[in-house]
N, C-alpha and C positions, 0 to 999 in steps of 0.2 A: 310752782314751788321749786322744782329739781335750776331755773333760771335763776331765782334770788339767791338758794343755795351757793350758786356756781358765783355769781357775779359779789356776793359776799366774801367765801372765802378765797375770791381773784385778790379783794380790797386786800385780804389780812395778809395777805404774799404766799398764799397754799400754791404748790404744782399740782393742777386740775386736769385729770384726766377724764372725759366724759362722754359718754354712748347717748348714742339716740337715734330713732329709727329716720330723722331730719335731720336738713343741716344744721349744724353749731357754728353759731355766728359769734362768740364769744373768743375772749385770746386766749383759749386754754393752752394746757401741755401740749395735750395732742387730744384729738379729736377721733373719736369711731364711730363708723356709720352702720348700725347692726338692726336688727328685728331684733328684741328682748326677749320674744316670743319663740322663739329658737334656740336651742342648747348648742346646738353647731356653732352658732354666727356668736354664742358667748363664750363657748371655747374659744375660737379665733381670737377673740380680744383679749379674752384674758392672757393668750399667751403670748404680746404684746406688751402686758401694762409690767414695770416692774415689779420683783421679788415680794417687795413689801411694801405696805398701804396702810397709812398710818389710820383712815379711817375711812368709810365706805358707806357713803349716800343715797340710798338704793330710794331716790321719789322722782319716780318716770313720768309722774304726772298721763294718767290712761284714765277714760272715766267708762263707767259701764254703758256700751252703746247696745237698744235691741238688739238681737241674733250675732253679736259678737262677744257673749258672755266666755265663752272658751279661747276665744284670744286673752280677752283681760285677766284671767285664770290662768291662764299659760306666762303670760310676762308676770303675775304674782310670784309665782311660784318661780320659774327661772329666776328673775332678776334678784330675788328675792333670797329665799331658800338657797337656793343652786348655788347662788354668785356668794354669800355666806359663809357658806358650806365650804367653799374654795381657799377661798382669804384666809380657813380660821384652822388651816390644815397644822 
């Protein structure tokens, strides 16, 4: 989803900024390489992206795997809530 997204609004001429805990093989803005599941490593980025963001994608595409339920909870909730929460200061 978070790939169609990106390779969509590349078409419409958006400046794409995009995370993910892989590589980005797309021509974005710029690229961060972060664990979403970490408050640190989304601090770090966000204070990188600029000021203002005109709109904010947050589908990391994580699916619920056995005995990794609290990771997929933790990138819920960071990328999610947290990254939100940030933007809408």
């Amino acid at each position: 989803m978070s790939k169609a997204a990106t390779e969509l609004l590349l078409e419409l001429g958006a400046n794409v900024y995009a995370i993910d805990i892989n590589k980005i093989d797309l021509p974005v803005t710029k690229a961060f390489q972060a664990d979403m599941s970490q408050k640190e490593e989304i601090d770090r980025v966000i204070e990188e992206l600029p000021e203002k963001i005109d709109a904010l994608f947050l589908c990391h595409g994580i699916a619920a795997f056995p005995g990794k339920e609290l990771l997929v909870q933790k990138v819920n909730f960071y990328s999610q809530k947290y990254m939100t929460k940030k933007f809408t200061r």
